[in-house]
C-alpha positions as CSV (number, residue, x, y, z in Angstrom):
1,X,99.4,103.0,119.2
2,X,100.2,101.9,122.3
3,X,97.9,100.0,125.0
4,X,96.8,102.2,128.4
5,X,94.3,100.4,130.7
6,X,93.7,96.7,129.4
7,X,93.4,97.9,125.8
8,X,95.1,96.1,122.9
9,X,98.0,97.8,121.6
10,X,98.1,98.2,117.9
11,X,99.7,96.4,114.9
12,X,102.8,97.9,112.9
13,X,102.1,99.9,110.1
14,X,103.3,99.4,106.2
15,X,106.5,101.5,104.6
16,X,107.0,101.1,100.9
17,X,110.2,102.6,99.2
18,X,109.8,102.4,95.1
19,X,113.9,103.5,93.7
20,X,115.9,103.3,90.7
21,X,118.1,100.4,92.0
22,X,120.8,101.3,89.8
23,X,120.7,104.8,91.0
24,X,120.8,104.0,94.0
25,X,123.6,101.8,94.3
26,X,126.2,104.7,93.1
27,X,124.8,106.5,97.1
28,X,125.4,105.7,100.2
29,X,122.9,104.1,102.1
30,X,120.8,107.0,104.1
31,X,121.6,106.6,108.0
32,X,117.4,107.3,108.1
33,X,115.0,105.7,110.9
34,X,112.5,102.5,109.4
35,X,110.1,102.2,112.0
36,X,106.8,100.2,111.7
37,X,106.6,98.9,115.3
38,X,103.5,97.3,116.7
39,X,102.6,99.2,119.9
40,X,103.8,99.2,123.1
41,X,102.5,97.1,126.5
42,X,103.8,96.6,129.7
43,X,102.2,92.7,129.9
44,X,102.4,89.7,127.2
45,X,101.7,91.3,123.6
46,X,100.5,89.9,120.6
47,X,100.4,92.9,118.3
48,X,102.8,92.2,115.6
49,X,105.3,94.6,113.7
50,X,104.3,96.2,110.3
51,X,106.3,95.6,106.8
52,X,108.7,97.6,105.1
53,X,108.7,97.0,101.3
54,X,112.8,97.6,99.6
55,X,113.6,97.2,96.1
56,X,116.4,95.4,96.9
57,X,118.8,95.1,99.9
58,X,121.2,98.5,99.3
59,X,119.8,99.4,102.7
60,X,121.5,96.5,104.7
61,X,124.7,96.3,106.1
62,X,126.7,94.3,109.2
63,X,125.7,97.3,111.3
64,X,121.5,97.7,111.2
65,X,120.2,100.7,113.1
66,X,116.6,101.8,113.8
67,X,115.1,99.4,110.9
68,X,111.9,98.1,112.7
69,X,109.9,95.4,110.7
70,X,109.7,93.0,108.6
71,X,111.5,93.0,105.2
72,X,110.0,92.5,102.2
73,X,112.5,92.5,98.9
74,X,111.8,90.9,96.1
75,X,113.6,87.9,95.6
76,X,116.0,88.3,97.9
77,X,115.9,85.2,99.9
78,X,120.0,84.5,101.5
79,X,122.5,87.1,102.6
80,X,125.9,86.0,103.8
81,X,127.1,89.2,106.4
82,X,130.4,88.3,107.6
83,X,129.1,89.4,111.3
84,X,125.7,92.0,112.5
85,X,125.4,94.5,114.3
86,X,121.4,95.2,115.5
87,X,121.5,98.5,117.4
88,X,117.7,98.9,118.4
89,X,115.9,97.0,115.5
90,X,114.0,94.6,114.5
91,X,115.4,93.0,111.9
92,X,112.3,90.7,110.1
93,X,113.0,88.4,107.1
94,X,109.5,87.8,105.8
95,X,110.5,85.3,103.2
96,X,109.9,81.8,102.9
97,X,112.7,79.8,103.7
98,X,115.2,82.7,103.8
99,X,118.8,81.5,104.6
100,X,120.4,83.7,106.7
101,X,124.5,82.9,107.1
102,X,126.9,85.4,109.3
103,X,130.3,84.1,109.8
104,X,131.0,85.8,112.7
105,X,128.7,87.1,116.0
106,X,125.8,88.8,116.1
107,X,125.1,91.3,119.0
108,X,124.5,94.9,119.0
109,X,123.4,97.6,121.5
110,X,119.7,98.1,122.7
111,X,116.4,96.2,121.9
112,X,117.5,93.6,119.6
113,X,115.5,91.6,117.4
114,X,116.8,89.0,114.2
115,X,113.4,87.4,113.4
116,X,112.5,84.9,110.5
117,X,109.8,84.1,108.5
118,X,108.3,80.3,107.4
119,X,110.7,77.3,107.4
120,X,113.9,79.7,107.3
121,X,117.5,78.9,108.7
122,X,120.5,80.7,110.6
123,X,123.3,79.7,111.0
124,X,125.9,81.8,112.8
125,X,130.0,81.0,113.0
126,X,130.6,83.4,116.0
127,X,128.2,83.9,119.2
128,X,124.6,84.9,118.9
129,X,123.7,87.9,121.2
130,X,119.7,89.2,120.2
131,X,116.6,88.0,120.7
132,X,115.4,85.5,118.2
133,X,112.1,84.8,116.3
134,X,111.1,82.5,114.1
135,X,107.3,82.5,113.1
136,X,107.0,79.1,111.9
137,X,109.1,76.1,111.3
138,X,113.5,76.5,110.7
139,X,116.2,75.9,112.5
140,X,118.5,78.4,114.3
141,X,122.4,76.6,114.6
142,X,125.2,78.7,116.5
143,X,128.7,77.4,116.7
144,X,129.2,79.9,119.8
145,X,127.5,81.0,122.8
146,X,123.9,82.5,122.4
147,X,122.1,84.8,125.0
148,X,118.9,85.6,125.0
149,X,118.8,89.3,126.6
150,X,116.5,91.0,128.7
151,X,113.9,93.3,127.0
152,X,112.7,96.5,127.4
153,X,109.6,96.1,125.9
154,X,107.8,92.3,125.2
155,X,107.5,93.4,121.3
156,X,110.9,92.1,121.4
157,X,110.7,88.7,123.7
158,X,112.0,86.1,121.6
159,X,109.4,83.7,120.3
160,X,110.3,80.5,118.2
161,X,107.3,78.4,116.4
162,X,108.0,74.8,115.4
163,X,111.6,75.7,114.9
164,X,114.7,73.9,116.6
165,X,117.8,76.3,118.3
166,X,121.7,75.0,118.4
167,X,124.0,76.6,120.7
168,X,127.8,74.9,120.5
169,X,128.9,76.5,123.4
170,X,126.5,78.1,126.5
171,X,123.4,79.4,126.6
172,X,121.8,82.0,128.6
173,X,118.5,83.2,129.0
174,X,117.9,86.8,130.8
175,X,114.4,87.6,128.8
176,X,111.6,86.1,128.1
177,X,111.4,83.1,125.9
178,X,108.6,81.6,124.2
179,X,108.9,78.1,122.7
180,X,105.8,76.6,120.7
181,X,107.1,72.9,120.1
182,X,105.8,71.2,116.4
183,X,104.0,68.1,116.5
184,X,105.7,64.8,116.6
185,X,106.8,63.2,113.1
186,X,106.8,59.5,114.1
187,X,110.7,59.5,114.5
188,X,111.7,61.6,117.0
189,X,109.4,61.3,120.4
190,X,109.6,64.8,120.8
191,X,108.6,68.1,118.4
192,X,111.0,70.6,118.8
193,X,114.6,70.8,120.1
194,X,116.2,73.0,122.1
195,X,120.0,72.0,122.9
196,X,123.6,73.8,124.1
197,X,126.7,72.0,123.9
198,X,128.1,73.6,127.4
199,X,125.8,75.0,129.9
200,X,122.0,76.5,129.7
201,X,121.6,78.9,132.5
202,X,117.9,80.4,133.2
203,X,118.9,83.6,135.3
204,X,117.2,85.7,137.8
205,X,113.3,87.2,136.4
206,X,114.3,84.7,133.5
207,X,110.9,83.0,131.9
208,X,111.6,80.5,129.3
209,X,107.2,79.3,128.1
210,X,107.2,75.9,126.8
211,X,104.0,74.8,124.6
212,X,103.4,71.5,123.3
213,X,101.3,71.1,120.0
214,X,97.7,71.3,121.1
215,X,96.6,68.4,119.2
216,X,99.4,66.1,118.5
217,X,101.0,66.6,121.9
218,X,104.6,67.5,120.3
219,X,106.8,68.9,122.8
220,X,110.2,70.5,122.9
221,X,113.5,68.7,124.4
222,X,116.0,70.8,126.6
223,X,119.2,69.1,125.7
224,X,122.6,70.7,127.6
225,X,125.7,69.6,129.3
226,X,124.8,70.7,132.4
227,X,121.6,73.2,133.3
228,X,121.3,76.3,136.1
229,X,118.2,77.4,136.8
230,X,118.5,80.5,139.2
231,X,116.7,82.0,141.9
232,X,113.4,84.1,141.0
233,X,114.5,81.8,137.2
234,X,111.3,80.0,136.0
235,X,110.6,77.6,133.4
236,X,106.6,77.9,132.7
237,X,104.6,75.1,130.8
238,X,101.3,76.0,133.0
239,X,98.5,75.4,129.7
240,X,100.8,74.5,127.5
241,X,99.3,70.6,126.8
242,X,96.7,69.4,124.9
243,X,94.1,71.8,123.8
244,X,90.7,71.6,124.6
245,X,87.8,71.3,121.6
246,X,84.5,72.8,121.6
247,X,81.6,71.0,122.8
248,X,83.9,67.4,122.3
249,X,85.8,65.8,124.6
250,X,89.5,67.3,125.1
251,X,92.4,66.0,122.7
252,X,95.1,63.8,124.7
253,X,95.0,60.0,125.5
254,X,93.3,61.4,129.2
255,X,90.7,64.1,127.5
256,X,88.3,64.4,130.1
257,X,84.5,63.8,128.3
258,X,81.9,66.3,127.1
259,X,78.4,67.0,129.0
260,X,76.5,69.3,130.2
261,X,79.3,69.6,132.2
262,X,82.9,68.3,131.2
263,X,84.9,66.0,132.9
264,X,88.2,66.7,134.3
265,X,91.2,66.1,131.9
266,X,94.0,63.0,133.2
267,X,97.2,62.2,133.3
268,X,99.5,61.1,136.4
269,X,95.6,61.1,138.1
270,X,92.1,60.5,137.0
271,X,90.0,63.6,136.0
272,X,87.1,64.7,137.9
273,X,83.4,63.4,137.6
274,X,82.4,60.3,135.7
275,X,83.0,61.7,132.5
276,X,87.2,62.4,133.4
277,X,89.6,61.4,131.5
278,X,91.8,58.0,132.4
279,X,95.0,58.2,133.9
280,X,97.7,57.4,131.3
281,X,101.3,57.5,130.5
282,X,104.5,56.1,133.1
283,X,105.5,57.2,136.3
284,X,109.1,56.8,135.4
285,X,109.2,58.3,131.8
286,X,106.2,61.0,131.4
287,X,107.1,62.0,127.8
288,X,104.0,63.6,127.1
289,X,101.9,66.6,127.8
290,X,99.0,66.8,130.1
291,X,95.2,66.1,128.2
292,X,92.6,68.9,128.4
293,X,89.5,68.9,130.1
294,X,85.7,68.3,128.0
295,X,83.4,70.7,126.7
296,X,80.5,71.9,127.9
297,X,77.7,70.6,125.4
298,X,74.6,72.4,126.3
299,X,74.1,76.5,125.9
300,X,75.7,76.7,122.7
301,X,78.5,74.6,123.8
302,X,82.1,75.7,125.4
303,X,85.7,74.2,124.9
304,X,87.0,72.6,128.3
305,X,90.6,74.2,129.3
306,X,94.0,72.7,128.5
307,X,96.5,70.4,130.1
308,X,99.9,71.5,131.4
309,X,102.4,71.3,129.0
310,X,105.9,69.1,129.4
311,X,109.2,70.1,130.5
312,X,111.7,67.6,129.3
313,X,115.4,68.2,130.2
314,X,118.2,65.8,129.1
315,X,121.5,66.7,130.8
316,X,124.8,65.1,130.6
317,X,125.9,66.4,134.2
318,X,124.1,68.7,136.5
319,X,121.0,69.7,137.0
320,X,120.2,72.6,139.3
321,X,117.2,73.9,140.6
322,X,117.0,77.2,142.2
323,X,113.7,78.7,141.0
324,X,110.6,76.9,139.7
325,X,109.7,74.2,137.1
326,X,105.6,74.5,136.7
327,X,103.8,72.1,134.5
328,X,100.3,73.3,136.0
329,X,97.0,72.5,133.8
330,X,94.5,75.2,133.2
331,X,91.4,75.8,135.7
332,X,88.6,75.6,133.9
333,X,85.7,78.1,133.2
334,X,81.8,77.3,133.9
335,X,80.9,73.9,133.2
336,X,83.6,72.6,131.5
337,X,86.4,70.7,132.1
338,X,89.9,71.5,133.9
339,X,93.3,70.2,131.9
340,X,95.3,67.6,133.7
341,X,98.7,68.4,135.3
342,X,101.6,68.3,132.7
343,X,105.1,66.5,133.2
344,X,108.1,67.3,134.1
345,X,110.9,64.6,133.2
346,X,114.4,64.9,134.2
347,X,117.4,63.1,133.1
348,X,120.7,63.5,134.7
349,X,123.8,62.8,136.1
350,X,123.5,64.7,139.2
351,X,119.9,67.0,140.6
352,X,120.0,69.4,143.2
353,X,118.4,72.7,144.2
354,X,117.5,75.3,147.2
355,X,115.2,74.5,149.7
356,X,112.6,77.3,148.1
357,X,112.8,75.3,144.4
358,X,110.0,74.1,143.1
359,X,108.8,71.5,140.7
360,X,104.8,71.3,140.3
361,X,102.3,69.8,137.8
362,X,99.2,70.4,139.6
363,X,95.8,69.5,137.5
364,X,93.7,72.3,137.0
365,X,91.0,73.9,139.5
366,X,87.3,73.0,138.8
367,X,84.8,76.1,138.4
368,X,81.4,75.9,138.3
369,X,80.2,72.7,137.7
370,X,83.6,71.3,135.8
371,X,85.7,68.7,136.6
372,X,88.6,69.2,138.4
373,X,91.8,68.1,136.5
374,X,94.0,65.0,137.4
375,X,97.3,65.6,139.4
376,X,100.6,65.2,136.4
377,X,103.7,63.4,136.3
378,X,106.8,64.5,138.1
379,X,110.4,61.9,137.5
């Protein structure tokens, strides 16, 4: 059901279709509605679409309609389309390391959704035009253009986990985007990757979320040609650091303490009270995420809140800044520590932007007997 008042909005249900394959592949495939959508809110949901159990895959074709969940068929883990067609679906492969290969474009008409399951991979000839998913791990190449488009409802804002995303050509975000980077493997110094080959452009009510691994400190690259980020265009990493722990001190090289009540968590700047957490990292290079702040010890204990996260852009030409970059760590609640500032780190061969742009990675406000959080690293 859907959410009214503050209210959770409810999971998707389960649909299970039980066929004579055989019989069935001698009919056409019925032009009938699968719907197990999760319910409907206006703000940020994390309700999650039901299942819908096939026999085998007679019901797909390059032009999906009003299928809404995610796919479970028996060992059917690739399909090869030659292009796809979404037209108000959500179009879930819940298999493990499903391989999904489309020679030409995908688009389609309406809310769009291609989402993937653990540690799969896409890889589209043609442009990508749908919302994207990917709920843990995989990689997402496109030899074309992608866009991310706006979204009637956030059940369908795209949301990749620990997965990497390849445009050849441009890409543009008009939605909502949220990007959970996987920890760092000791070769690369960052977790997750998120690259075009021409231009990534962050339009008007745009949101792109970045989130750094919460204990490893993993973050994503932004790797482009040349990057536009528009008026009213914001790229949000506000929390998105290191995590805080329960009654410990928080996780990051400038975790503020634990106490009765926590120390502020550092970065650029020292954390609040005695117990804060050392400033740490370069002014020139800040390539990691902002530290959280300590828990609160006494009263059964609380976690302290968490840094900002890190917005890394690597850019070949221009760099334009027309709405906001905000790195901003978490304010804390009673008696525990506030996260540090995060980082924003900019590489390129030209930066500019309006007079209204802004780039912040402000440490987190103190409540109630907390540390406030150290200021973060802007270069």
């Amino acid at each position: 059901g859907d959410a009214r008042q503050g209210g959770g909005e409810g999971g998707g249900g389960r649909i299970a279709l039980h066929y004579d394959t055989a019989a069935q592949a001698l009919l056409p495939a019925p032009p009938l509605t699968l719907s197990a959508s999760a319910g409907k809110r206006d703000h940020h949901t994390e309700s999650q679409f039901g299942t819908i159990h096939l026999p085998d895959a007679s019901f797909l074709s390059e032009s999906v309609s009003n299928i809404r969940g995610w796919l479970h068929i028996p060992g059917f883990t690739a399909w090869e389309p030659a292009s796809l067609t979404l037209t108000n679906s959500y179009l879930g492969f819940a298999n493990e390391a499903f391989q999904l290969t489309v020679a030409g474009s995908v688009g389609g008409t309406g809310d769009r959704m291609l989402a993937l399951g653990t540690n799969a991979s896409v890889a589209v000839g043609g442009d990508l035009d749908a919302s994207v998913t990917f709920v843990s791990g995989g990689r997402c190449t496109v030899d074309g253009q992608v866009r991310i488009p706006a979204t009637s409802w956030n059940n369908y804002q795209s949301l990749t986990a620990e997965a990497d995303v390849t445009a050849g050509g441009d890409l543009t975000i008009q939605g909502v985007w949220r990007f959970t980077s996987a920890p760092t493997n000791g070769v690369a110094d960052y977790g997750s990757l998120l690259a075009a080959g021409a231009g990534m452009r962050i339009v008007t009510n745009a949101q792109v979320y970045l989130y750094a691994n919460p204990t490893n400190g993993g973050a994503a690259l932004l790797r482009m040609d040349r990057l536009l980020i528009t008026t009213g265009a914001v790229i949000n990493a506000n929390g998105g650091g290191f995590g805080g722990r329960h009654a410990a001190a928080g996780y990051g090289p400038g975790g503020g303490g634990p106490g009765a009540t926590g120390g502020g968590g550092g970065y650029g700047g020292r954390g609040g009270l005695a117990s804060g957490g050392a400033s740490n990292g370069w002014a020139y290079a800040p390539l990691g995420p902002g530290s959280a702040g300590g828990g609160r010890t006494a009263s059964s204990g609380k976690a302290g809140s968490s840094g900002g996260g890190l917005v890394r852009i690597e850019a070949c030409g221009d760099v334009t800044v027309d709405g906001t970059i905000t790195a901003n760590g978490a304010d804390s609640i009673s008696y525990c520590g506030s996260g540090a500032g995060g980082g924003i780190f900019i590489r390129a061969a030209s930066f500019g932007g309006a007079e209204y742009a802004v780039l912040r990675a402000n440490g987190g406000d103190r409540n109630t007997g907390g540390g406030a959080g150290g200021g973060g690293r802007i270069a």
